[in-house]
MARDO-449324 format. One record per residue (C-alpha): y, x, z; residue in three letters. Coordinates in steps of 0.001 Angstrom, whole numbers, plus 500000, padded with zeros to 6 digits. Last residue first. Example, Ala and Ser with C-alpha at 12.3 -4.5 7.8 and 13.67 -1.06 7.14 Angstrom:
BEGIN
498940513670507140SER;495500512300507800ALA;
//
This chain:
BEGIN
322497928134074353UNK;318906927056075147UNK;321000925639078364UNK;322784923794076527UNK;319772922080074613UNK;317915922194077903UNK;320598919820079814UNK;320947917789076303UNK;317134916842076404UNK;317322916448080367UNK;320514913678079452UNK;318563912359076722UNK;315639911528078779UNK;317503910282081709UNK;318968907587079238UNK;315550906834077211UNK;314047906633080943UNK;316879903673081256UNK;315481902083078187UNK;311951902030079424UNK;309793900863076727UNK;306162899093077388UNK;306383895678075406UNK;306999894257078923UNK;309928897183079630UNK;311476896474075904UNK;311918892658077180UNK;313791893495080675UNK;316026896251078652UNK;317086893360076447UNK;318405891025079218UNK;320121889081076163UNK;323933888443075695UNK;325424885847073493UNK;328783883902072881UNK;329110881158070451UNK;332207880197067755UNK;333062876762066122UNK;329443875115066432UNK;329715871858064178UNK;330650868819065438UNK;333051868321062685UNK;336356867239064521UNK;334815867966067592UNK;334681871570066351UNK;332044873267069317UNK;332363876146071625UNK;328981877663072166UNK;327882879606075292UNK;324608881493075166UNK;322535883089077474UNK;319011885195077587UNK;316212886252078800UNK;313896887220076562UNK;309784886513077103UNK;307251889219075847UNK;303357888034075248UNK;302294891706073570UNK;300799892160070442UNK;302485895468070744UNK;305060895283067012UNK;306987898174066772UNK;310464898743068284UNK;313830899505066269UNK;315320896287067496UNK;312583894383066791UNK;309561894839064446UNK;306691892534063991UNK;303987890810065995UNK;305993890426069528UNK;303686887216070852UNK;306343884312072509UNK;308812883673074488UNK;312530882707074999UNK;314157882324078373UNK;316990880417079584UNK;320456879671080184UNK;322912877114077716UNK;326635876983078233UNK;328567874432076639UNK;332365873764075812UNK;333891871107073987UNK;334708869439077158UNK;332993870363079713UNK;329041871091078731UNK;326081872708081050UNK;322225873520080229UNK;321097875345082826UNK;317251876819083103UNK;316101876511080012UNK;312398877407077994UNK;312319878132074999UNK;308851878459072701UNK;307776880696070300UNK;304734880857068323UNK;305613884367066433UNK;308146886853067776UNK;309038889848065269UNK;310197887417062330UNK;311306885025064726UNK;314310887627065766UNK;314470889628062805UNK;315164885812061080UNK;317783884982063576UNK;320063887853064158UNK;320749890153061247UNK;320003887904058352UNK;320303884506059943UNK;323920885373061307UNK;325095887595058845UNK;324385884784056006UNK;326345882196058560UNK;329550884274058630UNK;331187885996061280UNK;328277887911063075UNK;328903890491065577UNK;326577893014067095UNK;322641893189067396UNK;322097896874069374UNK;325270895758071984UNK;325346892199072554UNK;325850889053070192UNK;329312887176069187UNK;328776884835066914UNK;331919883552064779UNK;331823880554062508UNK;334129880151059826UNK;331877877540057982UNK;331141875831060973UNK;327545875916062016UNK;325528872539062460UNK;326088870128059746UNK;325692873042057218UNK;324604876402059006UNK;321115876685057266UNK;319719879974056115UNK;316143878524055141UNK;313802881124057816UNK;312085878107058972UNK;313231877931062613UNK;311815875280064609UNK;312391876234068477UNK;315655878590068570UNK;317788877943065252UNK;317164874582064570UNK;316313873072067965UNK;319089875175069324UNK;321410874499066857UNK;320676870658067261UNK;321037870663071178UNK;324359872792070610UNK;325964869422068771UNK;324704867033071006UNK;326232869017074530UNK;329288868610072147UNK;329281865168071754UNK;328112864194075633UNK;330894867165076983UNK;333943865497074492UNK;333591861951076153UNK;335447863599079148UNK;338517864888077115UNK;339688867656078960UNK;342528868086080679UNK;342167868147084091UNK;339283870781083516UNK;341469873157081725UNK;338723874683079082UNK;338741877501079079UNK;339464880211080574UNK;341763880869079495UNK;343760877699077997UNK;342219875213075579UNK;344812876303072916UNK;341599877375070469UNK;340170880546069115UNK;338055881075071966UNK;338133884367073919UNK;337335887681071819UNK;334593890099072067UNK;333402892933070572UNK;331170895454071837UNK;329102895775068129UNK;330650895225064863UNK;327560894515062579UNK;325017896896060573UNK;323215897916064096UNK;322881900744065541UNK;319418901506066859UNK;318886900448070661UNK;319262903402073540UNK;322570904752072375UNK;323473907042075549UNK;327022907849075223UNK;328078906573078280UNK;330493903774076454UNK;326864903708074489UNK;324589903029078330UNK;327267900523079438UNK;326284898695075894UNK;322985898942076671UNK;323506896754080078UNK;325128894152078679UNK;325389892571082545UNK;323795889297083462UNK;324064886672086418UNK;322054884142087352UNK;323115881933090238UNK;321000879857092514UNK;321822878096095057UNK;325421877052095304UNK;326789875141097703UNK;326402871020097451UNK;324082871141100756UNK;321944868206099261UNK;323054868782095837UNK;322084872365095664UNK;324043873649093081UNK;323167875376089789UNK;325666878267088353UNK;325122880426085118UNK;326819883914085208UNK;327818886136082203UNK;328905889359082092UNK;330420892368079668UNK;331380895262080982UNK;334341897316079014UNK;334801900817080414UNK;337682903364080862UNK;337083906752081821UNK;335149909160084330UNK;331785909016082073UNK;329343907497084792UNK;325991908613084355UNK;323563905485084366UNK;321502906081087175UNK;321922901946087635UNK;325480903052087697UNK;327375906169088404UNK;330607906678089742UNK;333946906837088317UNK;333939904497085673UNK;338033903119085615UNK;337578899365084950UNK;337593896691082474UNK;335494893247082822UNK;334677890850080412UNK;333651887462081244UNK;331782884664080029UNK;331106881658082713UNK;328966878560084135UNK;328657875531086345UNK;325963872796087391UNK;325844870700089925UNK;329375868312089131UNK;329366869556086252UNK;330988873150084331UNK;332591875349081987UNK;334544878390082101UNK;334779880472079238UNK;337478883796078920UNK;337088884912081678UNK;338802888566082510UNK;337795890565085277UNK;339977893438086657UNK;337494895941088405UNK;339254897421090964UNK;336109900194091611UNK;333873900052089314UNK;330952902551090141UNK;331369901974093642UNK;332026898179093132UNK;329030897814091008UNK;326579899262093548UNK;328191897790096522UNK;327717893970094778UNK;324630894514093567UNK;321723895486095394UNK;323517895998099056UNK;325875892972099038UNK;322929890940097039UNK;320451891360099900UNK;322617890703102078UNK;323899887135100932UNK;320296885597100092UNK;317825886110097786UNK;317965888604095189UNK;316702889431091937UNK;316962892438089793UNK;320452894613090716UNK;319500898180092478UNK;317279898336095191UNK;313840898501093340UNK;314647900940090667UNK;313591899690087030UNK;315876897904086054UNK;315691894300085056UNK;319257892404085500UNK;320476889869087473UNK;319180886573089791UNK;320900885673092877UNK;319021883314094682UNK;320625881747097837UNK;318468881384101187UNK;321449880234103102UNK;322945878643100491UNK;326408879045099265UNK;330155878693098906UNK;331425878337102528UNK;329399881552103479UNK;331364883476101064UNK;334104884362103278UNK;332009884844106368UNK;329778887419104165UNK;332539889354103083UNK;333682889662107115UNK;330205890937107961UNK;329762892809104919UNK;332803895044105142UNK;333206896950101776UNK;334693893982099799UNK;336819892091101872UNK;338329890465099092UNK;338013892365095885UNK;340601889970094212UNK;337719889133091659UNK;335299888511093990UNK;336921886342096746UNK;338732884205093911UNK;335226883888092072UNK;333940882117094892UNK;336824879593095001UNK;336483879123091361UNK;332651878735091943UNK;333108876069094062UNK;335486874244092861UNK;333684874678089297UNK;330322873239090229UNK;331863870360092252UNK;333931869125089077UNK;337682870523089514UNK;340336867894090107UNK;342259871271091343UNK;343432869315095103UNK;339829869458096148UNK;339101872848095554UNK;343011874474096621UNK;342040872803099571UNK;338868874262100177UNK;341119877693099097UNK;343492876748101779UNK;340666876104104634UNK;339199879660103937UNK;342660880930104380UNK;343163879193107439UNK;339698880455109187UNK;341050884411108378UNK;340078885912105274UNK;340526890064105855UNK;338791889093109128UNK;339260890748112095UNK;337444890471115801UNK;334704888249115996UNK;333872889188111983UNK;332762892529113221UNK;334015896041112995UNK;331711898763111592UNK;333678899679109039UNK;332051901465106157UNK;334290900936103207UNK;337742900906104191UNK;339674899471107026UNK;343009897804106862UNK;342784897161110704UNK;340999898968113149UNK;337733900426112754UNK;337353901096116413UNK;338980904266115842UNK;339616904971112200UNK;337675903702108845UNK;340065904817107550UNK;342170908063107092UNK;345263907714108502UNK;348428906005107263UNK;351337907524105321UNK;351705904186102371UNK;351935906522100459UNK;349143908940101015UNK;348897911674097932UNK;346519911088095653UNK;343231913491095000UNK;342164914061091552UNK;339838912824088718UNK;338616914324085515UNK;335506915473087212UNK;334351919050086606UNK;330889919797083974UNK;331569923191083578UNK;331668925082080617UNK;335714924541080550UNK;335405926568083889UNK;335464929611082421UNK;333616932736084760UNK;331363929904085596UNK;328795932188087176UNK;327281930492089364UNK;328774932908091996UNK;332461931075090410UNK;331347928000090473UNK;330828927907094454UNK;333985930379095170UNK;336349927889093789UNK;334284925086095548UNK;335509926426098325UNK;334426923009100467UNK;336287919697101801UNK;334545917088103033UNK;335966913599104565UNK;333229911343106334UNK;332582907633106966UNK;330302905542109109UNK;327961908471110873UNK;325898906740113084UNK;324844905816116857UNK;322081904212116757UNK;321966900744118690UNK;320551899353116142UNK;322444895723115638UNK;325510897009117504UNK;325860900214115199UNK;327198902828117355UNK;330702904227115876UNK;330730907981114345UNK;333879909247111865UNK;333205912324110076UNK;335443915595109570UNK;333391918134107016UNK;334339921420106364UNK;333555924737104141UNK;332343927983102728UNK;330620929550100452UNK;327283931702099933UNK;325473931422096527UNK;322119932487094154UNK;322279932595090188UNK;319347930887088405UNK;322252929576086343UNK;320807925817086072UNK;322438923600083587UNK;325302921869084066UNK;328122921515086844UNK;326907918565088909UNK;323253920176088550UNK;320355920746086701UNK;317844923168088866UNK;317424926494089880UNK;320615927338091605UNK;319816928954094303UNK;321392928465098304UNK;323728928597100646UNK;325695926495102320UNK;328353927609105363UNK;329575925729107647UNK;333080924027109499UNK;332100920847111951UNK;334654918584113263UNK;333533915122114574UNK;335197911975115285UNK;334131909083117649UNK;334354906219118335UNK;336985903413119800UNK;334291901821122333UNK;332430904631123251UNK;334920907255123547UNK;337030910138121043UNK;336787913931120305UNK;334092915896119056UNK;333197919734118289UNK;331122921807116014UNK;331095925129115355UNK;329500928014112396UNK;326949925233110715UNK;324127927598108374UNK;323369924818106001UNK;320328925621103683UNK;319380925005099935UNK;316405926400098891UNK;315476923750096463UNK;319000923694094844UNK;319466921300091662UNK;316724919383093044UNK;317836919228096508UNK;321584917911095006UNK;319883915545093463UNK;318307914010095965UNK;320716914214098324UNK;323247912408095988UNK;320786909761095316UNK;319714909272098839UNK;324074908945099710UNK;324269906017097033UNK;321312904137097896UNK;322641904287101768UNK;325803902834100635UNK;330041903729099370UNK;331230906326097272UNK;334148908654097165UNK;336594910897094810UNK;340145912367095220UNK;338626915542092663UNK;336318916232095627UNK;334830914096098594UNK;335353910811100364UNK;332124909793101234UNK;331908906277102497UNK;328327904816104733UNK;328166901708104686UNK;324794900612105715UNK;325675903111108589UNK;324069906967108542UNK;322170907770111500UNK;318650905832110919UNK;318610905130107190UNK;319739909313106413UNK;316861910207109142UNK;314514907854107456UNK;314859909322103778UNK;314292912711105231UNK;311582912417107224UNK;309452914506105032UNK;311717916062102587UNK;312481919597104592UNK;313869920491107017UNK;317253921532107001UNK;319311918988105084UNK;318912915567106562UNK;317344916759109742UNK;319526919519109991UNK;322798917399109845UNK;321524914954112141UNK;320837917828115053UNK;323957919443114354UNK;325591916237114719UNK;323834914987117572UNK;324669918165119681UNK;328382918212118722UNK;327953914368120285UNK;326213914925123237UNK;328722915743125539UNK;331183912901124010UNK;328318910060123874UNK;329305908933127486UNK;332724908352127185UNK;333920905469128636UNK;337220904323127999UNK;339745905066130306UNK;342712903886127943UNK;341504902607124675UNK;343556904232121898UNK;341766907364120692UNK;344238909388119185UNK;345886909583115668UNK;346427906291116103UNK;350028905791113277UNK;353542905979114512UNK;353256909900114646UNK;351515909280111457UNK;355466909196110153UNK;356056912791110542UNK;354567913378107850UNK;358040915474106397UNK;360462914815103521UNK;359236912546100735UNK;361352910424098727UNK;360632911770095355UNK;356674911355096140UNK;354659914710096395UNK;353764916049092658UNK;350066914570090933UNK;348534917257089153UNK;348845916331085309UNK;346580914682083455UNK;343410913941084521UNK;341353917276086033UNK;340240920410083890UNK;341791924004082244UNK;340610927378082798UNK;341997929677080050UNK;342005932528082670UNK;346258932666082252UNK;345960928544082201UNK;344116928884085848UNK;346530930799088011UNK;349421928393085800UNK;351028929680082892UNK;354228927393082625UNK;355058926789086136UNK;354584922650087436UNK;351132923872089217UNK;352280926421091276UNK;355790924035092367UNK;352917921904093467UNK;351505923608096091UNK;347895925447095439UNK;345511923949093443UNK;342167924897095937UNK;339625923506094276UNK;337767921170096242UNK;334205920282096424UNK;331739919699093727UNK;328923920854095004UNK;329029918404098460UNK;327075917793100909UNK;326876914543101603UNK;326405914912105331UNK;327906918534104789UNK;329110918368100840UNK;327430917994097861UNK;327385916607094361UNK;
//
């Protein structure tokens, strides 16, 4: 993808108005072209005219503002725009960190956008390697706005280039191009830098002409978005706007000292809400966390995200995810920043509106834990993972211990089933396995969801059950045999739900044959170690890592002789009539223990995707 800043290849096609589009035999449909979601949305019943903006700051606001950036600006941005694009890879990386804002948005073709520095290197990057000669030729360039509401920018060009390289739209066509385009941008001086940098921009480019010197000639053989602009309901301005103002989107450079989506009396109503619930410390806190997260609360603006969260942890917080194998994307954390930028803005560009759904929630007063699944449109990709532009399932887990001398939370470990993002991509990295795989359900039970209801629980329950799990892990975990036993400590309707590459077992033979004994059978003198081991109720959660020396077969991998320790977490729910393990939810870091025996799992992703890339190109 390109466009000026983020220059983008996959621009817009010019649809024309919608009475075009509603006719039988469209421009396209007579060429056989067909792409986007559905139909093209139509203006809103009620619409007439825009004449409502007039109401809205389409000009700078602040009266006699100074504006001593203004004769520079068109200046700085052809300057900027070279630097990224122009010449050459040497300072590029720096020039993007230096004028381009933390959170940087792109709003580009197909009604699209993303969000972060990471986000904008990997577009550049591979929109250079699709086209090494690529060059900007900028035709004007103008500015309008002051130093304390910002500026905008204007700047039409032209790109051209060769396509020699993979690209948005398939393989390479060795086929050379001249189009048009624009680019509008929004510029505010960062107050920790004092660089003034691009915070958001809005691209539009004749993409038409693009694919068709590619030679698309039918555009079913090229790879187009299923995605498409919206129209503006709610008739407000593109935001970020002048001095970021309010309702802002990603990349505002406002401060906490002047907005907050969660203002002091909010943050006081959801301690209430904590102490009012009857909620162990663990839980409060995390439920009151969790509320910020899941209603995407503040989410592109780190200064006012981080004031809302700052009642809820450390200082020096550890937030502990998955392995991958590019430095600023999940993998461990410390401290609120450092997870915005390696996890939170990467998941929420790629997820955008994720609805989360818990189905386990258990916790103490210092320790706390949950199962989740989320669902959410995939519209941008993740951990290089390419994103597939439909629905996806995520499934999560997060353990919880608390500082008891600051009683916020410290340290939380968090997991994603990351293989089974790479299937719903259709990447399958593990070999399939002989159960149901991506399944879950919540607990069979009336213990409410999640569950359990922490005023209702039994509190003698948490010591029985906590009892019960201790005995299937000692069994199954640290002194397996091989027997298949489940008596006394597996119900005989047991369900197990494992991650994508093991699947689901619902009796105790599938359990030991396609879980437990290929398990110890590949991993000999093995020992566990835990992190959090948390009941409520008949509910526990149990975090850790198991190791030991990978002499046989696993999951489709030969045996390296190799020390390998598996993260992992499990959360049981247990019959107190039997005390027997009811049900039990798993998920393993199994990309982190394929890298020590010396497999990449993502590099099996990027090397299917260059395998299918020369495949089509072959024909």
């Amino acid at each position: 993808e390109m466009g000026i800043h983020c220059l983008l290849l996959l621009g817009a096609v010019a649809m024309g108005p919608a009475s075009t589009c509603a006719e039988p035999q469209s421009f396209f449909e007579r060429r056989g072209w067909r792409f986007g979601y559905g139909a093209v949305p139509r203006a809103g019943d009620n619409f007439t005219d825009n004449t409502c903006l007039l109401n809205r700051p389409l000009q700078p606001p602040t009266i006699d503002a100074p504006q001593t950036f203004l004769d520079e600006c068109p200046s700085w941005v052809i300057r900027t725009t070279d630097e990224v694009w122009n010449l050459g890879p040497q300072n590029r990386n720096q020039s993007i960190e230096r004028y381009f804002h933390p959170n940087f948005t792109s709003h580009y073709s197909f009604g699209r956008s993303y969000t972060g520095i990471p986000a904008l290197k990997e577009t550049v990057a591979r929109t250079i390697q699709a086209f090494p000669d690529l060059r900007i030729y900028v035709t004007d360039c103008f500015c309008v706005g002051n130093d304390v509401d910002g500026y905008k920018t204007v700047m039409p060009d032209v790109l051209m280039g060769t396509n020699t390289g993979p690209s948005a739209y398939g393989p390479p066509t060795g086929k050379s191009f001249a189009y048009g385009g624009i680019a509008v941008t929004y510029v505010n001086k960062n107050p920790v830098t004092k660089e003034w940098q691009y915070v958001a921009e809005w691209i539009q480019h004749d993409e038409l002409s693009l694919v068709a010197q590619l030679g698309f000639d039918d555009l079913n053989k090229a790879n187009l978005p299923q995605t498409h602009a919206q129209r503006n309901p709610s008739c407000d301005v593109n935001r970020p706007s002048w001095g970021g103002g309010e309702g802002e989107q990603p990349g505002t450079t406002t401060t906490t000292t002047t907005k907050s989506l969660l203002q002091k009396e909010e943050r006081d109503s959801v301690r209430s809400m904590m102490r009012d619930d009857d909620l162990p410390l663990a839980k409060a806190l995390v439920k009151g966390m969790d509320s910020l997260i899941s209603n995407h609360v503040n989410c592109w603006d780190y200064d006012a995200w981080s004031a809302a969260m700052e009642p809820f942890w450390d200082a020096d917080l550890i937030y502990d995810t998955n392995w991958t194998p590019y430095p600023d994307i999940l993998g461990n954390s410390t401290g609120l920043r450092h997870w915005f930028d390696r996890e939170h803005i990467p998941f929420n560009m790629a997820f955008r509106n994720c609805t989360f759904s818990q189905i386990i929630f258990a916790g103490e007063e210092l320790t706390a834990t949950t199962t989740t699944y989320g669902l959410a449109y995939w519209q941008a990709d993740f951990v290089h993972i390419p994103h597939t532009n439909k629905p996806a399932t995520i499934r999560i887990f997060d353990f919880y211990k608390i500082d008891p001398e600051t009683r916020k939370i410290a340290y939380n470990w968090m997991l994603l089933d990351i293989p089974f993002l790479m299937l719903q991509a259709g990447y399958r990295v593990l070999p399939k396995p002989v159960l149901r795989e991506g399944w879950v359900q919540p607990p069979r039970a009336m213990d409410g969801i999640p569950a359990p209801v922490s005023s209702l629980v039994d509190k003698k329950d948490a010591a029985l059950a906590r009892k019960a799990v201790y005995k299937v892990m000692l069994n199954d975990w640290m002194n397996y045999t091989g027997e298949e036993k489940c008596k006394g400590l597996w119900s005989r309707d047991m369900v197990w739900y494992g991650p994508v590459g093991i699947g689901m077992a619902t009796t105790c033979k599938e359990y030991h044959e396609h879980f437990l004994r290929p398990l110890h059978s590949a991993f000999k003198e093995s020992t566990l170690e835990i992190d959090v081991f948390t009941c409520e109720g008949p509910y526990c959660g149990v975090h850790g890592r198991f190791y030991g020396q990978h002499v046989g077969e696993w999951l489709g991998e030969k045996p390296t002789h190799k020390w390998i320790n598996l993260r992992f977490g499990m959360h049981y729910h247990v019959d107190m009539r039997t005390h027997e393990v009811y049900e039990s939810w798993a998920l393993f870091d199994i990309p982190d223990a394929f890298n020590q025996m010396g497999v990449n799992l993502y590099d099996r992703v990027q090397d299917d995707m260059h395998a299918h890339a020369h495949t089509h190109t072959a024909n």
